[in-house]
N, C-alpha and C positions, 0 to 999 in steps of 0.2 A: 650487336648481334645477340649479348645474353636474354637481353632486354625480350627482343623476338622470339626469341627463343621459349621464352617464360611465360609471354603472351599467348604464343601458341600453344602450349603445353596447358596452359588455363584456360581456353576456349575450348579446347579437344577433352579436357576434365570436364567442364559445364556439360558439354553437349553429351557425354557418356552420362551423368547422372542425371540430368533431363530423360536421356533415352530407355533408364535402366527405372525410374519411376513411373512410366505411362505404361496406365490401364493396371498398376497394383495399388494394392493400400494405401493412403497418401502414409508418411509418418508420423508417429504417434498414435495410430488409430489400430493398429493392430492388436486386434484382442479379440475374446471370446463373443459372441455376438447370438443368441437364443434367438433372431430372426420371429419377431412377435409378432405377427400377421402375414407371417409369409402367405404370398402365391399360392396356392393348390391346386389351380383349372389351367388348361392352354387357354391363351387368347389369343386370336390372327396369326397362328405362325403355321407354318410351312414348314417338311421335315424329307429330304429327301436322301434315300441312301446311294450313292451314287457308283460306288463299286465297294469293297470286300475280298480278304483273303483268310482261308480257314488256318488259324495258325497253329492247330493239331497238325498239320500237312507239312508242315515249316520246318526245318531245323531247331528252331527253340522248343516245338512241342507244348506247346499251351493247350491243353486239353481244355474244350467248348469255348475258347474263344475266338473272335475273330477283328481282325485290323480294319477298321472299315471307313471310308469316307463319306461325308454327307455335305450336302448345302442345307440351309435353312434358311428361311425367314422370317423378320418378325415384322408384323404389318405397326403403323403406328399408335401404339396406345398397347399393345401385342406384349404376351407375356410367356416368357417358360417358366413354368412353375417349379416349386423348390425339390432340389431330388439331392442326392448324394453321390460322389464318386469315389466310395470305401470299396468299391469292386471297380472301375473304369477309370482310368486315366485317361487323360484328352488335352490336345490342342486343341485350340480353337482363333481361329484369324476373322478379326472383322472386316471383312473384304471392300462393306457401305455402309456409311451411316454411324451413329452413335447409339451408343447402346448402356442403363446400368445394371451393375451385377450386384447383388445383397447378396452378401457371403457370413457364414457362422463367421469367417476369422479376421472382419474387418467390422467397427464399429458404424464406418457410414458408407453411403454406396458408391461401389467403385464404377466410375467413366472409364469406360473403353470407346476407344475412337478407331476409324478405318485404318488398318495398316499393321496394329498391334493385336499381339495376340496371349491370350491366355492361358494361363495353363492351369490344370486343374486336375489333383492327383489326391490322394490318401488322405482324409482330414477334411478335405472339400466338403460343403453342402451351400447351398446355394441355391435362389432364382435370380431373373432377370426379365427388367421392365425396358422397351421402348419408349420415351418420354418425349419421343422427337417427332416430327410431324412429315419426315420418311421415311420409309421400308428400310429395315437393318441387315445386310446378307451377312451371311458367315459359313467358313468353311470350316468344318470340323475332322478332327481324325482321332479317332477312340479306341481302344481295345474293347471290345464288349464282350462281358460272360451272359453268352446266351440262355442260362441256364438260370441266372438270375433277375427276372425282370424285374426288383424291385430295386435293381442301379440302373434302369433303364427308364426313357420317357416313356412308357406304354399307352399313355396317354393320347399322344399323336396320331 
């Protein structure tokens, strides 16, 4: 019974640290990263806002910002170009598809696959290549300072 017990407890350990390393940094790669040729232009993507709440109106009282959801896509070969989230915090779930992220704080490109999601807070700057030969969905939920479009894709 110990026996079982112990195998279980080390299958259910594997399968947390499998679950708790997909779609981040692998280890060891976590470092500063000056993204030398980043992205700058959109390619094939799709950005849609799909609802919004103004969260000056809210009990928290966030003055010009608002909680908003969006889908996107990135068609294949399809690019969001590098931006910053020192103002926007966001989830982000990759609904289809594989997708990579080049981020300042990982040395090489992080896979994100359907199902996982990312998160992407203070310190973030980043883009993100489609490398895969289908369309990438992803749901997004951001807080955005409408006041600042230069944390925003304005681009799109």
């Amino acid at each position: 019974m110990k026996s079982l017990t112990a195998s279980a407890t080390l299958l259910f350990a594997s399968l947390l640290a499998t679950t708790a390393q997909a779609g981040e940094c692998p280890a060891g790669q976590r470092m500063a990263n000056p993204l030398t040729g980043a992205a700058t232009a959109p390619v094939g993507v799709t950005d849609d806002e799909l609802a919004a709440i103004d969260l000056s109106k809210e009990n928290v009282k966030l003055a010009q910002r608002r909680l908003r959801l969006r889908h996107m896509v990135i068609q294949p070969g399809g690019i969001v170009p590098l931006h910053s989230h020192a103002d926007r915090p966001a989830l982000i779930m990759v609904t289809a598809g594989e997708i990579h992220e080049h981020s300042s704080q990982c040395a090489v490109p992080i896979l994100h696959r359907a199902g996982e999601v990312a998160r992407e807070a203070l310190g973030t700057q980043h883009w993100w290549k489609n490398s895969g030969s289908q369309p990438v969905h992803l749901t997004i939920a951001d807080i955005v300072n409408d006041r600042k479009p230069e944390t925003m894709m304005e681009h799109m």
